[in-house]
N, C-alpha and C positions, 0 to 999 in steps of 0.2 A: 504494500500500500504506500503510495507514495500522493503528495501534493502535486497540482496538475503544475506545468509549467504554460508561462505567455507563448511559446514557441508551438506548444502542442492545442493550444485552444484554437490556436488560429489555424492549425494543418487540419481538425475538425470541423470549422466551419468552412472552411474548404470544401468540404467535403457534400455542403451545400448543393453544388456546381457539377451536373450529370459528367461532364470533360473530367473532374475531380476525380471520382468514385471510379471513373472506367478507368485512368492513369493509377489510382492507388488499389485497385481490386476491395474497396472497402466502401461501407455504406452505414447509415445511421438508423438507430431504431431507437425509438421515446414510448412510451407509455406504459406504467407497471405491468400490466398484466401482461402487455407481449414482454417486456424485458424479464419479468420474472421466468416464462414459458421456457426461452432462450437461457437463460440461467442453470435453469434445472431441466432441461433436455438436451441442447444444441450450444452445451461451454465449450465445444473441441469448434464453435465459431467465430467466439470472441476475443476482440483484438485488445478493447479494453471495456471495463464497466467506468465510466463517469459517474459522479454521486455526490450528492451533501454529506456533510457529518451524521446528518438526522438520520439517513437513509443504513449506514454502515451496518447498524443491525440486522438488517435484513438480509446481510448479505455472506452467506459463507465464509470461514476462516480459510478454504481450501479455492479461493478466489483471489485471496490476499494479495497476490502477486501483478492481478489485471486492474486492482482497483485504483482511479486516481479521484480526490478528494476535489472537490470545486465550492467555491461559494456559490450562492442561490443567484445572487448576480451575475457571474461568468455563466454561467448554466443559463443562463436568462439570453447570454451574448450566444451562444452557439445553440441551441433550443432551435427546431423547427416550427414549434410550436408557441401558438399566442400565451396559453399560460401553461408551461415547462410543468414537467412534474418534477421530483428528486432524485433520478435518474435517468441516465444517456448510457446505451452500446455501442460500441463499436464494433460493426462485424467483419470479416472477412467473407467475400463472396466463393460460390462453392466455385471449383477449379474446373472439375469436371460430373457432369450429370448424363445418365444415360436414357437414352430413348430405349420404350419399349412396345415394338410394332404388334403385342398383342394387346396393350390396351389402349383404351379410345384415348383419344387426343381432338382435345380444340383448337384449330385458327383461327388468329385475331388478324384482319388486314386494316393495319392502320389505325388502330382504337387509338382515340386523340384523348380522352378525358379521362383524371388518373381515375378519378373515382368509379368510374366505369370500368377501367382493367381493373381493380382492386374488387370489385363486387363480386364480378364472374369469377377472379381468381379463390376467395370466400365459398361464393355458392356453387364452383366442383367441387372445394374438398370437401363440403356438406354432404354431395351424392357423390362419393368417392372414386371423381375425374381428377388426376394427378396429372396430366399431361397438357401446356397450353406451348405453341409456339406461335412468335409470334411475328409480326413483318417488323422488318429494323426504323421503320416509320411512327411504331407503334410507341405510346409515351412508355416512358421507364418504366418498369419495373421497382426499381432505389432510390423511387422518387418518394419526400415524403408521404405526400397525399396517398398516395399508392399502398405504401405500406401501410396506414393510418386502416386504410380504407378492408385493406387483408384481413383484421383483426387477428393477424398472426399464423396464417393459413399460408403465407407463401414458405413457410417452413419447413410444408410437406407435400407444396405442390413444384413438378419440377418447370423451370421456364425458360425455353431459347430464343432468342432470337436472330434470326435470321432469313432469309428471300424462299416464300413461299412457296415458288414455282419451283426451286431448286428441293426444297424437302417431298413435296406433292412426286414428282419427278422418282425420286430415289425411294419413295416406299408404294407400298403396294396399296390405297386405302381406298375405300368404296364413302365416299362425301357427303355429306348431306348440306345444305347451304340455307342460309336465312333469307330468301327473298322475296320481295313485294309483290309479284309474278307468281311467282311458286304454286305450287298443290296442298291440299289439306295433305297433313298429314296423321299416318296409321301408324299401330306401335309396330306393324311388321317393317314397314318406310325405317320405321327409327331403330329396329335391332339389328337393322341388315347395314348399319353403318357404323364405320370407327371411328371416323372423322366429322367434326362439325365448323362450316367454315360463319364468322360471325363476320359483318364487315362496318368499315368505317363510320360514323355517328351519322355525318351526312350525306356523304351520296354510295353506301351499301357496300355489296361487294364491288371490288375492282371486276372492269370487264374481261381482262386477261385470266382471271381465277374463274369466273362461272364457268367457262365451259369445262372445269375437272367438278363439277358439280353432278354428281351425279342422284341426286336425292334434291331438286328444287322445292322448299318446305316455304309454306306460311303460316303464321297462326291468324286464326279466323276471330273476327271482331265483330261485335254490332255495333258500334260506336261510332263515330265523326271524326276521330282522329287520325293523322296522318299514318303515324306508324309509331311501333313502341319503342323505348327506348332499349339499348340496345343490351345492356344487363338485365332489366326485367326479360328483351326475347329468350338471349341466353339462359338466365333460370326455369322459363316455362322449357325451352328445349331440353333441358335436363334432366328435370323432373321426369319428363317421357320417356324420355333415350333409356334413362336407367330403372325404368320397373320392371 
């Protein structure tokens, strides 16, 4: 346990800056209950725990070593958050994660709003969808909102990213797509697929990915509205996919 230093507050709020996180392979997490989760599951991830004095009980003597001490004010300066709680991690991102082509996986093309990737990524691990990749357009991952937004789920869900048409390409998946066009869909539509592609907020999927669409799905509305937002599609698709 040691006193934070001025050198290391600011290589943390650094860490603010997506350029930051991808140069230092590390990223931040605030809020007790994800930090505590991470504590007592996932300590072979963390870089360091940040913390008040207040907080030190909380925390393991077999930590001692990652702990650095901050006042509520400093904590206030590198804080993502409007009001900080008594604790900050530091994590290290995983190195390597594996694909696994017998379970479903969803793509995201180009999801812009963190709080939307962070929902869908929440409501797979709900219905135990581990697998998202996503377009390199797609907002962060390590962003805070994002993480805020996980409630701690991206823990156990794993997430790539990288160019859609190159992964679609290299495996073998039978599609299923969210589009405004599309067919009602049946639970047989939905069991005969491993893949589910979700696409941008405003204008859907890209037109180069529909045609590996091979399940065009809509959900059916009686309402007046345009179209739904695109984590609530994603959760009603889920809920089906996986009964």
């Amino acid at each position: 346990m040691q006193k934070i230093s001025q050198n290391y507050l600011k290589w943390i709020k650094s860490l603010h800056q997506k350029k930051n996180r991808d140069q230092e392979q590390c990223f931040l997490v605030e809020g007790i209950k994800i930090c505590h989760e991470v504590i007592t599951h996932h300590s072979d991830r963390i870089k360091s725990i940040i913390c008040t004095n207040d907080y030190l009980l909380e925390i393991s003597k077999l930590h001692d070593e990652l702990v650095h001490t901050v006042s509520p004010s400093d904590l206030s300066r590198i804080s993502t958050l409007k009001t900080p709680n008594s604790i900050l991690l530091v994590l290290k991102k995983e190195k390597e994660i594996i694909f696994d082509p017998l379970q479903k996986v969803i793509l995201l093309d180009d999801i812009q709003d963190p709080g939307n990737l962070g929902t869908l990524i929440r409501t797979a691990d709900w219905f135990g969808i581990q697998q998202f990749v996503c377009s390199p357009k797609t907002v962060d991952l390590y962003n805070a909102k994002t993480l805020q937004s996980t409630m701690g789920s991206f823990l156990r869900v794993k997430i790539w990213y990288m160019d859609l048409m190159d992964f679609i390409n290299a495996q073998n998946l039978h599609i299923g797509g969210a589009l405004l066009d599309g067919g009602s869909f049946e639970s047989k539509d939905l069991q005969e697929m491993n893949g589910l592609i979700l696409g941008n907020e405003s204008r859907g999927v890209s037109e180069n990915l529909r045609k590996h669409i091979d399940k065009p799905l809509k959900i059916e509305g009686s309402g007046n509205a345009e179209s739904l937002n695109v984590a609530i599609a994603g959760a009603i698709f889920m809920q089906h996919w996986t009964k």
